[in-house]
Each structure stands twice: as C-alpha cells, then as structure tokens.
C-alpha positions in Angstrom: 212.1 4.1 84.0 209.3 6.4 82.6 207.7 5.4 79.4 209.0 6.4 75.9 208.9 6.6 72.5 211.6 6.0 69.7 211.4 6.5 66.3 211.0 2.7 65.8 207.7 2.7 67.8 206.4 6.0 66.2 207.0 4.3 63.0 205.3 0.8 64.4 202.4 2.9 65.2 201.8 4.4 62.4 201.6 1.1 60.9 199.1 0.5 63.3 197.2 3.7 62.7 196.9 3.0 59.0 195.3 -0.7 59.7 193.2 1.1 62.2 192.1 2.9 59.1 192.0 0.7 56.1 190.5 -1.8 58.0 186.6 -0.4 57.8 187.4 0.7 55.0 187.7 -2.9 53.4 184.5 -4.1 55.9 182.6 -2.0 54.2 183.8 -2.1 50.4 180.7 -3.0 48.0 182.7 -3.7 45.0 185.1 -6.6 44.6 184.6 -9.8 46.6 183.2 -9.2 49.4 183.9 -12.2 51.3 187.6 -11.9 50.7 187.9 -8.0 51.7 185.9 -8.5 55.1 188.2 -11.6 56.2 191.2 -9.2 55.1 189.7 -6.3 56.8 189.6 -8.9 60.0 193.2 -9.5 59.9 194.6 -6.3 59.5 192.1 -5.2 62.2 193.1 -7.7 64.5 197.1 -7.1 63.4 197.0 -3.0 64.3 195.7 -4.0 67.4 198.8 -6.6 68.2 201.4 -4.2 66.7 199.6 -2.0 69.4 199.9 -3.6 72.3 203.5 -5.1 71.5 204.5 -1.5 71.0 203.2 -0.5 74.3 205.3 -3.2 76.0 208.5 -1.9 74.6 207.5 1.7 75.1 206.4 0.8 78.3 202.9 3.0 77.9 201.2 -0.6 79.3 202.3 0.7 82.8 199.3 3.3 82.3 196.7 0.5 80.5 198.0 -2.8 82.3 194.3 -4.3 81.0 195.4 -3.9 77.4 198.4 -6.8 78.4 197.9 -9.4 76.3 194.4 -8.4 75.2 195.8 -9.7 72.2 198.2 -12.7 73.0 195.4 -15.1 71.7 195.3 -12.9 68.2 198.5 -15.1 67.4 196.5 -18.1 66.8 193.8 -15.8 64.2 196.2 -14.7 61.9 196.8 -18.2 60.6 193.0 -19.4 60.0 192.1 -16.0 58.6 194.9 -15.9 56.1 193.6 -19.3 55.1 190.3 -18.4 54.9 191.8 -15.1 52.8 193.5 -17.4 50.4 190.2 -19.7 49.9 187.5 -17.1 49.9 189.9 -15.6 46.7 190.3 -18.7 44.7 186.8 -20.4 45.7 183.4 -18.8 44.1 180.4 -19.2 46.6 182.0 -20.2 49.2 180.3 -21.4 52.5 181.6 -21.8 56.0 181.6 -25.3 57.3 181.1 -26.7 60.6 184.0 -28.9 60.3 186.0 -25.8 59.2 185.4 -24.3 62.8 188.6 -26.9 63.8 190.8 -23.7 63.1 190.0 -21.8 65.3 189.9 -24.2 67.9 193.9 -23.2 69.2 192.9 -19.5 69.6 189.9 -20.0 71.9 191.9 -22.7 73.9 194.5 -20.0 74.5 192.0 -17.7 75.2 190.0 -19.7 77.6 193.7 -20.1 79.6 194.1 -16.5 79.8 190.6 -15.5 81.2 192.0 -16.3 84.6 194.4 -13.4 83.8 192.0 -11.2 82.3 190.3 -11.3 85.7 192.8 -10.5 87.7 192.8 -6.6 89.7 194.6 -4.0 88.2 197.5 -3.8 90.9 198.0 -7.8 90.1 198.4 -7.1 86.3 200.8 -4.4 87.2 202.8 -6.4 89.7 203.4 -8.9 87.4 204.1 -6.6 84.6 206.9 -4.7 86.2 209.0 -8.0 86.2 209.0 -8.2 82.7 208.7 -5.0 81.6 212.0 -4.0 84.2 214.2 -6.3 82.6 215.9 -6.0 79.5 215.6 -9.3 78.0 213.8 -11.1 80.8 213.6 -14.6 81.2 211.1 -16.9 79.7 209.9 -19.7 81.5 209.5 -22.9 79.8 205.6 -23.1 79.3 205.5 -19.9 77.8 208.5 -20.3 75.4 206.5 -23.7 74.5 203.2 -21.6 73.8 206.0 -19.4 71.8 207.3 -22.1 69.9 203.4 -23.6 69.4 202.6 -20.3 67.6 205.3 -20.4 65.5 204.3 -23.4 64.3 200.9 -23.2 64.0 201.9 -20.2 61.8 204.3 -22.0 60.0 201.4 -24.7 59.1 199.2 -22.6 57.7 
C-alpha cells in the first residue's frame, strides 16, 4: 500500500506546522515571564514533533524516513514534567531548578536509554520491522509494550 494523505492528517499537520512555528517564537519572547514561555515553547516543540511522527505512521510516509520511528516515543514521558514545570514556573516568582527536581525526568531517559538499541539498528532492520505494524490494520500489541502504554498513561495521569 503506497503512502497517503487524508484530510485528517493534513489537518494534524498543520497542527504540527503551527507548533513548528510558535514554538521559537515563545523561546525567544523578551516580554512576559520568561521562564514560563521557554518551558511552553519546549513542549509544544517537542508535541509538533510527536504529532509528526504519529502522523507519518498512519500516512505511512515512515516507510521513506524509517529513522524518524519513534524518534519521539520517549517524548511521552516530557510532556508531563514540562507541564509541571509550566504550571510552577507561572505561579512561583524566582524560581530555581533543583537537583532533587531532576527525579522527573528520570522515566523519560530510562525509556530512552531502552530504545538506543533500536536507534542503532540498520535502516533495512527499522524497515523490516516496521512493515509488520505498519501492514496491519490494528496490529497486535504485545504485552511489554501495551505495559509501557499503560505506564505512560499513568505517568500522564499523575502529573
């Protein structure tokens, strides 16, 4: 099946396109708090970039950029801490990052660290593997990775 797109992932990607945008935007904002618009401008970076790649998968475009396959799985674990770190950097004045504050993010470099193994693998591999899932209408999901699923969710949910 050759890749396409729908008006549901042409509408996803403008989504995308306008995070893409406003994103630097906020970075680089010199009025307001600062603080607060660069952790913002950090999640709806890292956000466009999900909605990217998940729109890719569905499209099936990933068949021409297999690397891009869950470049961004890990991202899952960010949006949490950031939107924490949003909420605080808003309601306290002068605030500084702790050490014992780094605990957050802790989930999303463990998940990280467990896909560098697939990061690493050949181009042929990534598309190998990708052509089970991506052939199958609602493929099956094995039980480690519906866990990881359900783990996100959760860690979601908690913050």
């Amino acid at each position: 099946m050759q890749p396409s797109l729908n008006t549901w992932a042409v509408l996803l990607l403008f989504a995308a396109a306008q995070g893409l945008f406003l994103a630097p935007v906020l970075f680089t904002h010199r009025r307001g708090n600062r603080r607060a618009n660069r952790v913002l401008a950090a999640l709806i970076f890292l956000f466009a970039l999900r909605l990217m790649e998940t729109v890719g998968y569905w499209t099936k475009y990933l068949r021409d950029f297999p690397h891009f396959w869950l470049s961004t799985a890990s991202f899952s674990f960010l949006f949490g801490p950031l939107l924490h770190f949003y909420a605080k950097s808003l309601t306290t004045e002068n605030l500084k990052f702790q050490k014992k504050e780094a605990g957050h993010f802790l989930p999303f470099l463990l998940y990280l660290a467990w896909l560098i193994p697939f990061y690493r693998l050949a181009r042929e591999i990534k598309l190998g593997i990708l052509e089970k899932y991506i052939a199958v209408e609602n493929p099956e999901m094995e039980w480690r990775y519906f866990l990881l699923f359900l783990l996100q969710i959760f860690h979601m949910l908690f913050y």
